[in-house]
C-alpha positions, 0 to 999 in steps of 0.5 A, spaced: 137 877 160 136 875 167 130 871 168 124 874 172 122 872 179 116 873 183 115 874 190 109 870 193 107 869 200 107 862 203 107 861 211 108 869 212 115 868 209 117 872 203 119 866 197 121 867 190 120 862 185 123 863 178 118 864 172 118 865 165 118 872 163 117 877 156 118 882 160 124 884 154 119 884 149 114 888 152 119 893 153 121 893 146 114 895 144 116 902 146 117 903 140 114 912 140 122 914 142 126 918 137 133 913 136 138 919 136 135 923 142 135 917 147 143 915 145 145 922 145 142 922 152 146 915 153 153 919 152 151 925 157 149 921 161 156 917 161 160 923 161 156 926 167 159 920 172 166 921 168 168 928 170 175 926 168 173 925 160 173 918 156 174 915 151 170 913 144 172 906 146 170 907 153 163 910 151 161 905 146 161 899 151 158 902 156 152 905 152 152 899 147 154 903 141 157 903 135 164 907 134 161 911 128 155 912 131 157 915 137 163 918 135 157 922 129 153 924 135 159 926 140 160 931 134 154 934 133 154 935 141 161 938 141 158 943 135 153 944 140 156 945 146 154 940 150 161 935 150 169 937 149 173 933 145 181 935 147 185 928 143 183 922 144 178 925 151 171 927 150 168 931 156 162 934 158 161 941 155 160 947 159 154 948 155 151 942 158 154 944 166 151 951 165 143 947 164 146 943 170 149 948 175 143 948 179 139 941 182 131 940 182 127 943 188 125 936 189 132 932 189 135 936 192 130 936 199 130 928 199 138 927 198 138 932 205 131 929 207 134 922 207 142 922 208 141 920 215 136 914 213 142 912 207 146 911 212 143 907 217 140 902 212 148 901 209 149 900 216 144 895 217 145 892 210 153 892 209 152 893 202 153 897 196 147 902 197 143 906 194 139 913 195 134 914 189 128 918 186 124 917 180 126 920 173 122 917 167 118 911 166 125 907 163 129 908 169 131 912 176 136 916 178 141 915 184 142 921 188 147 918 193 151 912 193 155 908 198 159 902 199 160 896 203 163 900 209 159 906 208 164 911 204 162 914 198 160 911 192 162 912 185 157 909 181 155 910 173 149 911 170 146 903 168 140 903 164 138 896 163 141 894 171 137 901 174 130 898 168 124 901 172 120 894 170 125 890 172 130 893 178 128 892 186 128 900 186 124 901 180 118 895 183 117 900 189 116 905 185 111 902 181 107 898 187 107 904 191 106 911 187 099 910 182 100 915 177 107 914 176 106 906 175 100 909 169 105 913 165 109 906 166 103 903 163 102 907 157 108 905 154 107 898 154 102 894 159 105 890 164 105 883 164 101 878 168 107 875 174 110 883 174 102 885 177 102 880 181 109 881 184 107 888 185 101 886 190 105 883 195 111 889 194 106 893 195 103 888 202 110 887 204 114 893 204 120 892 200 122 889 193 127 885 190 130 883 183 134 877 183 138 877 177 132 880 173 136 886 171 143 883 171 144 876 171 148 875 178 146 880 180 141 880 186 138 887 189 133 889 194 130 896 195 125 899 201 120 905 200 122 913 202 116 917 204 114 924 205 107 925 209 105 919 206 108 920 199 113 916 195 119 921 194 124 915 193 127 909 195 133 905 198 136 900 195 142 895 196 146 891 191 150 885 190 154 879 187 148 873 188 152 869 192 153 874 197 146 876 197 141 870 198 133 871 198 132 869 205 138 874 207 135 879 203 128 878 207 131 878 214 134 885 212 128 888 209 124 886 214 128 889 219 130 895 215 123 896 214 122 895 222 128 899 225 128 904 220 121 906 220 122 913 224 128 915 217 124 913 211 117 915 213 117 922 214 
């Protein structure tokens, strides 16, 4: 796993220093989840971004399961209604499209809402960027992506790189919506470097994961807010050695400046 790094203030610049982490095991200790629920959500999940269908082969290395596993759950789902199995391909039912059809109020106004601030931190940014809202204490969900030249983005659903406790986007929610950061708490408490980084997210304005979620992979998020309620964030992400520390301060203090009139409606 990516080590941990904590963002500490010196000589009013943004540094990160490296530091030792349990934050895995404290993660583990989430012990009160039903097993089967959560891997049956891992392959609606999958399936959800891949409207075409996928193999069995596909959806284990992407959630991590075994093939006996996997291929057991997707059966019962498909008894269910909620997957299609046509050969070799497995897609998702029309029992899980007819739940689905209609968005929450709620992500539905931010997407619109904050569309034209998506774009313009892309622009700012030039990297893969990210349009999200909290959704459970695990991870968050990604209403909208675009790439490096600002097109649409097809993205698949990441659990471990989207990790609330780890992930940029995911530090802003916990440093800036208190009853979100509770329920968080609830699960497993969070530990020592992790609350203190919080502090200065909550201070500065903006976040990073540097290689915490992913080893090698570096991202940088920015608080989206409405009459001065958290509703969401935005984040960009990329290879580390296009995304250093210092370049990511430099773009998060001038996102935060340039965009103030776009993310705080």
């Amino acid at each position: 796993m990516g080590a941990k790094f904590d963002i500490v203030e010196r000589s009013g610049l943004l540094q990160t220093l490296e530091h030792g982490s349990d934050e895995v095991s404290a993660v583990a200790k989430q012990s009160r989840h039903i097993q089967s629920v959560e891997r049956a959500m891992a392959l609606l999940e999958q399936l959800s971004t891949m409207p075409r269908g996928t193999g069995l082969a596909t959806l284990c290395r992407n959630t991590g399961l075994s093939k006996s596993t996997a291929h057991g759950l997707l059966s019962t789902l498909v008894d269910l209604g909620y997957v299609s199995n046509e050969g070799n391909e497995y897609t998702s039912g029309s029992r899980i499209r007819s739940i689905t059809t209609v968005h929450t109020d709620s992500a539905d106004w931010v997407r619109e809402l904050f569309t034209p601030a998506l774009h313009a931190f892309n622009e700012i940014c030039q990297r893969n960027s990210y349009l999200a809202i909290p959704s459970g204490t695990r991870s968050y969900l990604t209403l909208d992506s675009l790439d490096q030249q600002g097109s649409p983005l097809s993205d698949h659903v990441d659990a471990r790189r989207d990790a609330v406790r780890t992930s940029a986007v995911g530090k802003i929610f916990l440093a800036h919506d208190r009853s979100f950061a509770r329920r968080v708490r609830r699960n497993a408490s969070l530990d020592h470097d992790l609350e203190h980084e919080l502090m200065l997210v909550k201070e500065s304005g903006f976040a990073f994961d540097i290689s915490a979620s992913r080893p090698g992979l570096h991202c940088m998020a920015i608080p989206l807010r409405h009459q001065g309620v958290l509703v969401g964030a935005l984040g960009i992400s990329g290879a580390e050695e296009d995304m250093e520390p210092r370049w990511m301060e430099v773009k998060a203090r001038q996102a935060v400046r340039e965009l103030a009139s776009l993310v705080c409606m």
